[in-house]
C-alpha positions in Angstrom: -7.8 -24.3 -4.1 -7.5 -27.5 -3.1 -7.6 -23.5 -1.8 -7.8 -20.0 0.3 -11.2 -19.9 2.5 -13.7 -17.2 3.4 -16.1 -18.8 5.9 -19.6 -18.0 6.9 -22.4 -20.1 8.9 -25.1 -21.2 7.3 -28.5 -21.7 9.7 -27.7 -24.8 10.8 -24.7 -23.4 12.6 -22.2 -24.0 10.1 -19.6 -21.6 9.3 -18.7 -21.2 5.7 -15.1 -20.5 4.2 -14.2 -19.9 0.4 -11.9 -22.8 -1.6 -9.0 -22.8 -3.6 -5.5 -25.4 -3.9 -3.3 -28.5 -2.2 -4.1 -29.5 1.1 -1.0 -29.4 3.8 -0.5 -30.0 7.0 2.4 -27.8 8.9 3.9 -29.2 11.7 6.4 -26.8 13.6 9.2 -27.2 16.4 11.1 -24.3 16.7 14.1 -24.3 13.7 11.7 -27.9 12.5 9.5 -27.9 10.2 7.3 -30.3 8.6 5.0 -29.8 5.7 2.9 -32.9 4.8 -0.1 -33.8 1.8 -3.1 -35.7 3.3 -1.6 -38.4 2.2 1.4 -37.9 4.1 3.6 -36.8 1.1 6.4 -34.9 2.0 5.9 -31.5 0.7 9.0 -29.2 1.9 11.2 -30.8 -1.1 8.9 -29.1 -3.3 8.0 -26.1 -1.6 11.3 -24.5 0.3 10.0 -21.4 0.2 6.9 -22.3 1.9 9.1 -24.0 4.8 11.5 -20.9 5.3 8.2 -18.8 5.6 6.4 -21.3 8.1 10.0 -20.8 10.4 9.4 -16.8 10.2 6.0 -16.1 9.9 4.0 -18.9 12.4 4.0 -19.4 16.0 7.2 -21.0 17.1 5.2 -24.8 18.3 2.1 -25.6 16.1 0.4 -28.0 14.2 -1.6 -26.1 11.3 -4.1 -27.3 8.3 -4.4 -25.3 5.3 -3.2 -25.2 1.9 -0.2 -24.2 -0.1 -1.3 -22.1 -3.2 0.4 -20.4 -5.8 -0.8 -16.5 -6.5 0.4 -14.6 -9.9 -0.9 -11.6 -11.6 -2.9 -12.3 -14.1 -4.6 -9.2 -16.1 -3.6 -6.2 -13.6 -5.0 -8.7 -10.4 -3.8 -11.5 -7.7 -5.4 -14.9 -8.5 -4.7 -18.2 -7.9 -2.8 -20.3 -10.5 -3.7 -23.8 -10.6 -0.9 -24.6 -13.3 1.5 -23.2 -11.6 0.6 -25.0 -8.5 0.5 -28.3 -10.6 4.1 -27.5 -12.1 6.0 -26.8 -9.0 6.1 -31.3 -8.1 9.0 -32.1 -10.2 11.8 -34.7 -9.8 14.4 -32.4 -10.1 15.8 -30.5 -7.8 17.2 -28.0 -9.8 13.6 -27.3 -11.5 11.8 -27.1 -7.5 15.1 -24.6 -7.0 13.9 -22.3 -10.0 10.1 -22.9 -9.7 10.2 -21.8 -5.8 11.3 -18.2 -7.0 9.7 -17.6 -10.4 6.3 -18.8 -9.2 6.7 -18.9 -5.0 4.1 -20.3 -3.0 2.2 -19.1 0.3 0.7 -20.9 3.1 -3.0 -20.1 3.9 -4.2 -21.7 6.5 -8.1 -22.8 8.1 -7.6 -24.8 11.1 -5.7 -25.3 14.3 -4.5 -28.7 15.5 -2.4 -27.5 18.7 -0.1 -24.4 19.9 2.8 -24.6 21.9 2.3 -27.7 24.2 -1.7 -28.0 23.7 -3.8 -29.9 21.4 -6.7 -28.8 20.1 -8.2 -31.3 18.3 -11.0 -32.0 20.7 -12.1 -27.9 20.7 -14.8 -26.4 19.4 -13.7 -24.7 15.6 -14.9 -21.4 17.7 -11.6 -22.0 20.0 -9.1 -23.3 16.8 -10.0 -20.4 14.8 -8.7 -18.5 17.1 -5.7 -20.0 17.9 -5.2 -20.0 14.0 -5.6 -16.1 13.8 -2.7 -15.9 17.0 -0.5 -18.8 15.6 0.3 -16.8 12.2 2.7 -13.7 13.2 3.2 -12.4 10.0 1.0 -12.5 7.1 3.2 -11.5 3.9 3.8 -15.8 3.0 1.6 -17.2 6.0 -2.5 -16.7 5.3 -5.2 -16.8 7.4 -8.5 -17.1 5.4 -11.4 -14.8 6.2 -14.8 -15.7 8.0 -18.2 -14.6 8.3 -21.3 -16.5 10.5 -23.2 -14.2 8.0 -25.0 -16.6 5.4 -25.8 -13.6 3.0 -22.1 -12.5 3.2 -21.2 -16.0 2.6 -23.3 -16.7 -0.7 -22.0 -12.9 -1.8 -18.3 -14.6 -1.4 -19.2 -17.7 -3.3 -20.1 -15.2 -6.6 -17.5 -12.7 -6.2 -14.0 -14.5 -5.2 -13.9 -16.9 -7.8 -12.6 -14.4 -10.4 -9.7 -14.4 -7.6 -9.2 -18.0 -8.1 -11.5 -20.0 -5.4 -13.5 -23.2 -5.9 -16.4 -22.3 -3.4 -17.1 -21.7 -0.2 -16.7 -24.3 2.9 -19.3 -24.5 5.6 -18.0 -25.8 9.1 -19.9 -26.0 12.2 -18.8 -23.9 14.7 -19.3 -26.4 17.8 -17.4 -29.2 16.1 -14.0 -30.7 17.1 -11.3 -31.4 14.6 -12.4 -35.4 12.9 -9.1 -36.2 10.9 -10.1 -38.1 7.8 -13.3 -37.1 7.5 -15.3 -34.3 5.8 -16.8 -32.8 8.7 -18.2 -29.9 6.3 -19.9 -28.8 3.5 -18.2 -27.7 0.9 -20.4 -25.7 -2.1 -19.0 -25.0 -5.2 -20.5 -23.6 -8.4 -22.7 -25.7 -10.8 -22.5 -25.0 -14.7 -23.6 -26.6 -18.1 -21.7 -26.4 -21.0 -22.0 -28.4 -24.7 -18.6 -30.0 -26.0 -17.7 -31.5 -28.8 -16.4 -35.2 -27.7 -13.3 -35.6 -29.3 -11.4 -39.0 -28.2 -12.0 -41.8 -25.4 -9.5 -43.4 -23.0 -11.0 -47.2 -22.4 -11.8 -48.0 -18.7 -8.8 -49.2 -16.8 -11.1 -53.1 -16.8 -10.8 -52.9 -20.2 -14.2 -53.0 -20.5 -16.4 -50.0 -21.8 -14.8 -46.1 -22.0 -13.5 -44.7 -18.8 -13.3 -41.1 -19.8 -14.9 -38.8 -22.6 -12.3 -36.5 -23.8 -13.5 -33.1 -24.8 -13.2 -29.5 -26.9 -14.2 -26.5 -27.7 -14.1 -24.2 -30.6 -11.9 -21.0 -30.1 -12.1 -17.7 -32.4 -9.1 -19.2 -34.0 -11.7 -21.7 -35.2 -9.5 -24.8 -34.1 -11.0 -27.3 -31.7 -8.8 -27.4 -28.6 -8.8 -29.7 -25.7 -10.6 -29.0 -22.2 -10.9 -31.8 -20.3 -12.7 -34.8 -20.0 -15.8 -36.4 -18.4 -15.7 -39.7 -16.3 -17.1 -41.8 -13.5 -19.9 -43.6 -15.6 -21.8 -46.4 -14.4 -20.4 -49.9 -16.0 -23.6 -50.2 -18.1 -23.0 -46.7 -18.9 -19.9 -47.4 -20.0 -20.4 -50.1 -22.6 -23.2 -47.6 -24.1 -20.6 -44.9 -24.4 -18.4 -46.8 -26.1 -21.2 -48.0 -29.1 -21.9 -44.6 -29.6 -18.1 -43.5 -30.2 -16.4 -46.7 -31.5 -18.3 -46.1 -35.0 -16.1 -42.4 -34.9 -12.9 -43.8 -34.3 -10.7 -42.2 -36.6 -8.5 -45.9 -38.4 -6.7 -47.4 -35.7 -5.3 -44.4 -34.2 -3.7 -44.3 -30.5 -2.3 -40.9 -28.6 0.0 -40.2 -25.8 -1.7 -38.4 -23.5 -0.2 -36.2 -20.9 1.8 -38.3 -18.1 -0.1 -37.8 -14.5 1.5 -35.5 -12.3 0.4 -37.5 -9.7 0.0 -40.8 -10.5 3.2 -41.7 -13.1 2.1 -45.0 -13.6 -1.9 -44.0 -14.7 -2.7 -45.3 -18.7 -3.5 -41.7 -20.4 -3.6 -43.2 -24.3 -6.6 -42.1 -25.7 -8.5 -42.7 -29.0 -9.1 -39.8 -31.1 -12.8 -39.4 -33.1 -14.7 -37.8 -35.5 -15.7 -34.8 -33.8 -19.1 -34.8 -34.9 -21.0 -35.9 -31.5 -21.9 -32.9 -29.1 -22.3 -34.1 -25.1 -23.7 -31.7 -22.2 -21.7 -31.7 -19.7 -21.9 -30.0 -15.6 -18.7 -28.6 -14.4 -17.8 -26.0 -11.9 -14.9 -24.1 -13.0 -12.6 -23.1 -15.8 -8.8 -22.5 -15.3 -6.1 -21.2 -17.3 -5.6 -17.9 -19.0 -5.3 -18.7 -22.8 -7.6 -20.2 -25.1 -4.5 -23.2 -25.6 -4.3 -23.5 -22.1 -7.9 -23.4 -20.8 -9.6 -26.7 -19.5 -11.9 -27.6 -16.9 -10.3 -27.7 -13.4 -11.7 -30.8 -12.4 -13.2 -33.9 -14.0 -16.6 -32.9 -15.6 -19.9 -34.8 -15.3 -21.7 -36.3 -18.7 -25.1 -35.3 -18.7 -26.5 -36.2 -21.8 -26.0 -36.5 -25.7 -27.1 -33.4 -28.0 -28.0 -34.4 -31.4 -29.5 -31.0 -31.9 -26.2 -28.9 -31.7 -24.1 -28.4 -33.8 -19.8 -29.2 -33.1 -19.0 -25.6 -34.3 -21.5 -24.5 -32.5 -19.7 -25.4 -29.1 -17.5 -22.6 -28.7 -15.4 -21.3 -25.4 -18.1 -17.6 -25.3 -20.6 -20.1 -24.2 -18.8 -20.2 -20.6 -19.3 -18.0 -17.7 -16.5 -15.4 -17.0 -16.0 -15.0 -13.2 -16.1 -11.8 -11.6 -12.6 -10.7 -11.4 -11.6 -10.5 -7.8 -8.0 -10.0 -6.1 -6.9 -12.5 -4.0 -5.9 -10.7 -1.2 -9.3 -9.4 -1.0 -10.0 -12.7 0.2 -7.7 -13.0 3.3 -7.8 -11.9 6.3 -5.9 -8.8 6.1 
């Protein structure tokens, strides 16, 4: 999650909390109640359910950080559902109205900013954790994560509760006052390889050189299907890219990509190729449940070019499979 947190300090005094979903920031007044994005997006049109919770379940003043996530049952267990998440910012009311009860979404929250009439922004995370654990009442749509100063208990956490859903674990020190804006932690998140068949290219928004590698594997269906792409290159990196995949570009061939579900006005045409180049690429985690619905949760990182595979080679059994965790094994009960 932007997401749920088990926490444990490392032996530099940091205390470490698991990761899953989209960051909020719950600001309530009695019968008022605010829910913002970090970048001060109003959230409460999208999430009503989430609202009417924060009004039952939290202390009646209080200024909370956390993130709103989206748990389903997915094969007999709890897990975080990034999708479903994803789906639930719509335009239309009517779809928020019928999103908020098929697939209704909790609050789980990892900090304190104040209670009642005082802040604590300037306290130790000791003291705000604490506060967090009294400001949440109830804890059937309000979360608090769990914590450990444990480091072995932390690093068990980080292999076990991502089959529940989680990005990593988060290490915070536990002497440190609240620094809004800034990563004041660590956050450590699983590293992977994985070889994919590149199968298109969006150019760089400069127009100069590609800007991201789109990419696929082979399912036991034996289609290629999409998973993501890899981006950030250097600018010389991206002029090489590009002479390596123009000579695959398949005529003159442009696709509508998916519009951005957070940035309506982002270019996502892409060029489709051959797919007869293989890349390596690093990512940290899968989501998705079916083969046509799988991808890479976050932007991947291109390693490197592999003559020596093979595209049908590149299949979706190459990829780690989680263990599979509940989610509410992961909270505090």
């Amino acid at each position: 999650m932007t997401g749920s947190s088990a926490r444990c300090t490392h032996p530099t005094g940091r205390l470490a909390e698991v990761q899953s979903t989209r960051r909020a920031l719950v600001f309530r007044d009695g019968d008022d109640v605010v829910l913002l994005s970090r970048s001060g997006k109003d959230l409460a049109r999208y999430f009503p359910e989430v609202r009417d919770a924060v009004r039952d379940e939290l202390a009646p003043r209080c200024v909370l950080d956390g993130e709103i996530v989206v748990p389903r049952e997915i094969g007999g267990r709890t897990r975080l559902d990034w999708e479903s998440l994803s789906q639930r910012i719509h335009p239309a009311e009517s779809r928020v109205r019928k999103l908020s009860e098929e697939t209704p979404a909790h609050f789980i929250g990892f900090d304190a900013l104040a209670v009642g009439d005082t802040s604590l922004m300037k306290e130790p995370f000791r003291t705000r954790r604490e506060a967090l654990a009294e400001g949440v009442h109830e804890k059937q749509w309000c979360h608090v994560t769990r914590t450990t100063e444990d480091p072995k208990l932390g690093a068990q956490w980080l292999e076990e509760f991502e089959g529940a859903g989680l990005d990593g674990v988060i290490a915070k020190r536990l002497d440190g006052p609240y620094l809004p804006g800034k990563r004041e932690m660590v956050k450590v998140k699983h590293h992977r390889d994985a070889d994919c068949v590149a199968i298109g290219y969006r150019v760089h928004k400069s127009g100069e050189g590609i800007g991201s590698i789109l990419l696929g594997l082979y399912g036991d269906d034996g289609e290629l299907h999409m998973v993501g792409g890899a981006a950030s290159f250097t600018a010389k990196a991206r002029l090489s890219l590009l002479a390596d995949l123009e000579p695959l570009r398949i005529g003159d061939d442009v696709r509508d990509g998916e519009p951005s579900r957070w940035n309506s006005a982002a270019d996502k045409r892409w060029i489709p190729v051959r797919p007869e180049k293989v890349c390596e690429v690093a990512y940290d985690q899968m989501e998705g449940n079916t083969i046509n619905g799988r991808r890479f949760r976050h932007a991947v990182k291109f390693l490197r070019w592999r003559p020596d595979r093979d595209p049908e080679s590149c299949r979706f059994d190459q990829l780690d499979v989680p263990l599979r965790f509940d989610l509410y094994d992961v909270l505090e009960k």
